[in-house]
C-alpha positions as CSV (number, residue, x, y, z in Angstrom):
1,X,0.0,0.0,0.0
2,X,1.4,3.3,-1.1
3,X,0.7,6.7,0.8
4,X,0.7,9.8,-1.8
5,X,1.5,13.1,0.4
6,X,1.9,16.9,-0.8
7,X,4.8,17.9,0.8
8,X,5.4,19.9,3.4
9,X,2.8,17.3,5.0
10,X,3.6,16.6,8.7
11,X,0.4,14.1,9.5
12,X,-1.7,11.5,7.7
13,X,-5.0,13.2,7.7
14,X,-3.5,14.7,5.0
15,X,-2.9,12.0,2.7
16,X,-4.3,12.6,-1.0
17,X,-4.2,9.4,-2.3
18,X,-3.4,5.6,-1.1
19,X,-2.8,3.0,-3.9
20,X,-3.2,-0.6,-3.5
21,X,-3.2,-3.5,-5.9
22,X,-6.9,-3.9,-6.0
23,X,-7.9,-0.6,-5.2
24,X,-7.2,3.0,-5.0
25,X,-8.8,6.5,-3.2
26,X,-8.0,9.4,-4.0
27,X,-8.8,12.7,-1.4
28,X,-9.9,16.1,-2.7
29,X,-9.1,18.8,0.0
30,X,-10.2,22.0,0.7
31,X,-7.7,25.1,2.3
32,X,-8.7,23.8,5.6
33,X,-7.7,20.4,4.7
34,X,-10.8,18.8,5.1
35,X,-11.6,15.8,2.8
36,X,-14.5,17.8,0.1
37,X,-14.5,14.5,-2.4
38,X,-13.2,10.5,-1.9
39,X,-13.3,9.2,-4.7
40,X,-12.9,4.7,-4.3
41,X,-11.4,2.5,-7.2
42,X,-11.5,-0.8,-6.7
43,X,-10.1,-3.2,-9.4
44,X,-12.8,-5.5,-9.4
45,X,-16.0,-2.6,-10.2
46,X,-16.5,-0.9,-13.2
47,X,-17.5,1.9,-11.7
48,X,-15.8,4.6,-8.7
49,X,-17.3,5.6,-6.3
50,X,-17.3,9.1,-4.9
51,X,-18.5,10.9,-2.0
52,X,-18.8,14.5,-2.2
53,X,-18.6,16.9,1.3
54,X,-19.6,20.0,2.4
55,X,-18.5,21.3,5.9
56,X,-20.0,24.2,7.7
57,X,-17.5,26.8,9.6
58,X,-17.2,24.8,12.8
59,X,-15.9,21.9,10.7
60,X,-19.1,19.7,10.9
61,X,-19.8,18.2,7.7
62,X,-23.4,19.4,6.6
63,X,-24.1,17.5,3.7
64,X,-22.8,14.0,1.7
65,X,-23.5,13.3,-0.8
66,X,-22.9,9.8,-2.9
67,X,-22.5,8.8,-6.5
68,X,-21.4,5.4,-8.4
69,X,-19.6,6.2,-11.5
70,X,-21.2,9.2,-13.0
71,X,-24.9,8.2,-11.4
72,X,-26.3,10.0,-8.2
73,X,-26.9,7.8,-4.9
74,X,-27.7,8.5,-1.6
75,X,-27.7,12.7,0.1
76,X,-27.0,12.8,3.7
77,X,-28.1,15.9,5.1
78,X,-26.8,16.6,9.0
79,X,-27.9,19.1,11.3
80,X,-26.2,20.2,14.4
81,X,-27.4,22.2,17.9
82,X,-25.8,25.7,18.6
83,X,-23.4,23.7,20.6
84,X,-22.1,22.1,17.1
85,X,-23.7,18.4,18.4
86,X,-25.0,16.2,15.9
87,X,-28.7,16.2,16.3
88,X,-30.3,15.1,13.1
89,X,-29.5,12.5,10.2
90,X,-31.6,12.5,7.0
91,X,-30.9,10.4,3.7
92,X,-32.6,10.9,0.4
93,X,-32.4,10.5,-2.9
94,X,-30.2,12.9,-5.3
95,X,-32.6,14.6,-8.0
96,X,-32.0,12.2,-11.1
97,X,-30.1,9.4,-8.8
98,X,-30.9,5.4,-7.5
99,X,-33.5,5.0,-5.7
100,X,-32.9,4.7,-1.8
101,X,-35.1,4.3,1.4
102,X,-35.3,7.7,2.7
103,X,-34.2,7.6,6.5
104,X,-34.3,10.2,9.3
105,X,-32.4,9.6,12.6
106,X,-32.8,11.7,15.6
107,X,-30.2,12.0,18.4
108,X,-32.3,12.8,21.5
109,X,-30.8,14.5,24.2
């Protein structure tokens, strides 16, 4: 397994890609570093997969969303309490994507 790194890179949150023989991911990062896109390759699919990110200001990641090759999937949406605490988990369908089960989860207090 191979690490890619942009140098000057001191930790391994920061890795951009890691290549193995029967797969590969690849990290898109934004100028706080955060992971924005993962996009999987595995050797045995025809198809990547690639999750898309979108982080609000106090880091929490607001919004996921999924796609298998060049199809939509899954959209997480995730809401937080003013003291940044996960409180709510919904999944639906992309416009245009698979079908999924929509899901709602709750984090009671």
């Amino acid at each position: 397994m191979v690490f890619c790194r942009d140098e000057p890179i001191q930790t391994l949150t920061e890795v951009l890609s890691v290549i193995d023989p029967s797969f590969t991911v690849s990290f898109t990062r934004n100028n706080l570093r955060r992971a924005t896109s993962v996009t999987t390759t595995i050797t045995s699919l025809t198809q990547s997969v690639t999750l898309n990110q979108v982080f609000q200001v106090g880091s929490n990641r607001t919004e996921l969303r999924a796609n298998i090759g060049s199809t939509a999937d899954s959209k997480n949406v995730y809401t937080y309490d003013k003291l940044y605490r996960l409180t709510d988990v919904v999944q639906t369908v992309q416009p245009g994507g698979i079908a999924v089960i929509s899901k709602h989860i709750t984090n009671s207090k």
